[in-house]
Legacy VTK file of the C-alpha trace (Angstrom):
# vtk DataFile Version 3.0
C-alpha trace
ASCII
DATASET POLYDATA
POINTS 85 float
-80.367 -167.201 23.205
-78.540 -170.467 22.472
-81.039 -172.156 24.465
-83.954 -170.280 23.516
-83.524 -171.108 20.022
-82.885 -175.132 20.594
-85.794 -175.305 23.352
-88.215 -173.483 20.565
-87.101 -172.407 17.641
-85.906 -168.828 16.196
-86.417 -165.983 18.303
-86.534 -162.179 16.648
-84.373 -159.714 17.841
-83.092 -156.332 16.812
-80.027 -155.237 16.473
-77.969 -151.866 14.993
-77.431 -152.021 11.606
-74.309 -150.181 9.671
-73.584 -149.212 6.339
-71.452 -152.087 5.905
-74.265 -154.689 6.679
-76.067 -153.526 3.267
-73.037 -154.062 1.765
-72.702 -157.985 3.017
-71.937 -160.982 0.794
-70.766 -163.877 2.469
-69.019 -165.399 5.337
-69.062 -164.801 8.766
-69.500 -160.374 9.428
-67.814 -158.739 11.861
-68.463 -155.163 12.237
-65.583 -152.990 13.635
-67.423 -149.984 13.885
-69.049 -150.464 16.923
-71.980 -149.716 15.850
-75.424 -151.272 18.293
-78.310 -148.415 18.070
-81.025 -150.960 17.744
-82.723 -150.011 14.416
-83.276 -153.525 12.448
-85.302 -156.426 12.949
-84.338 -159.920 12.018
-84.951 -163.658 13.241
-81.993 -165.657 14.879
-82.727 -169.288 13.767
-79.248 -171.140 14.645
-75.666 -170.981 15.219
-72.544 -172.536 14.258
-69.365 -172.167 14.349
-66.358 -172.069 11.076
-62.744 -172.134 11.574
-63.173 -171.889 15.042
-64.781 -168.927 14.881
-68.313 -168.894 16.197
-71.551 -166.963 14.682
-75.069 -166.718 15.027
-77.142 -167.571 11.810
-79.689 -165.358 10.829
-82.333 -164.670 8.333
-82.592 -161.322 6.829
-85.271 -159.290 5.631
-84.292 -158.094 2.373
-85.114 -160.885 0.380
-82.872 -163.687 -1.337
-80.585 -161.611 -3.622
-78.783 -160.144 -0.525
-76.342 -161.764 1.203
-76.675 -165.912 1.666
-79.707 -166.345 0.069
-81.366 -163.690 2.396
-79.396 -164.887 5.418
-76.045 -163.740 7.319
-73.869 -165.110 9.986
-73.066 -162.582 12.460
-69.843 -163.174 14.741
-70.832 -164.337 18.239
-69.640 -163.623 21.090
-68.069 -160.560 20.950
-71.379 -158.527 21.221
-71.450 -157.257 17.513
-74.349 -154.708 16.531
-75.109 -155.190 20.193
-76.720 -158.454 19.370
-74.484 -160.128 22.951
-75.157 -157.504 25.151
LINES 1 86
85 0 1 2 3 4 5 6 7 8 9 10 11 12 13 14 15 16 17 18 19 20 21 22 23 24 25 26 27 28 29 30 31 32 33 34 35 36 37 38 39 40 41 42 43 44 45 46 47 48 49 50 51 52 53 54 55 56 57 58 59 60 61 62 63 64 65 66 67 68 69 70 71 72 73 74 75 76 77 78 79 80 81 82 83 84
């Protein structure tokens, strides 16, 4: 995907999509649920990585009061909401 998105741009991509999403603020989420039934669409437009910890960066749906502005990071890596897999 890493490639994909510096060859062309964001790609869309769905992934599962817990309770604890919804509840999402700020920083980099990590789920520990387990929880990957594909049920939510959303556009992966970068990645990054903080305090050595890496993440994809990703643009939300639910408009700009949720979350970053509308946007998440989502650990990466580790195949979170089955995003990795």
């Amino acid at each position: 995907m890493m490639a994909e998105i510096v060859a062309r741009g964001p790609i869309a991509c769905t992934i599962g999509c817990p309770g604890s999403l919804e509840a999402y603020t700020h920083g980099i989420f990590h789920d520990d649920t387990g929880y990957k039934s594909p049920d939510h669409d959303i556009e992966v437009a970068g990645f990054g990585e903080e305090g050595g910890k890496p993440y994809w960066l990703i643009r939300n749906s639910w408009g700009v009061y949720w979350g970053e502005e509308g946007w998440f990071r989502l650990a990466r890596g580790i195949d979170i909401l089955g995003i990795d897999g």
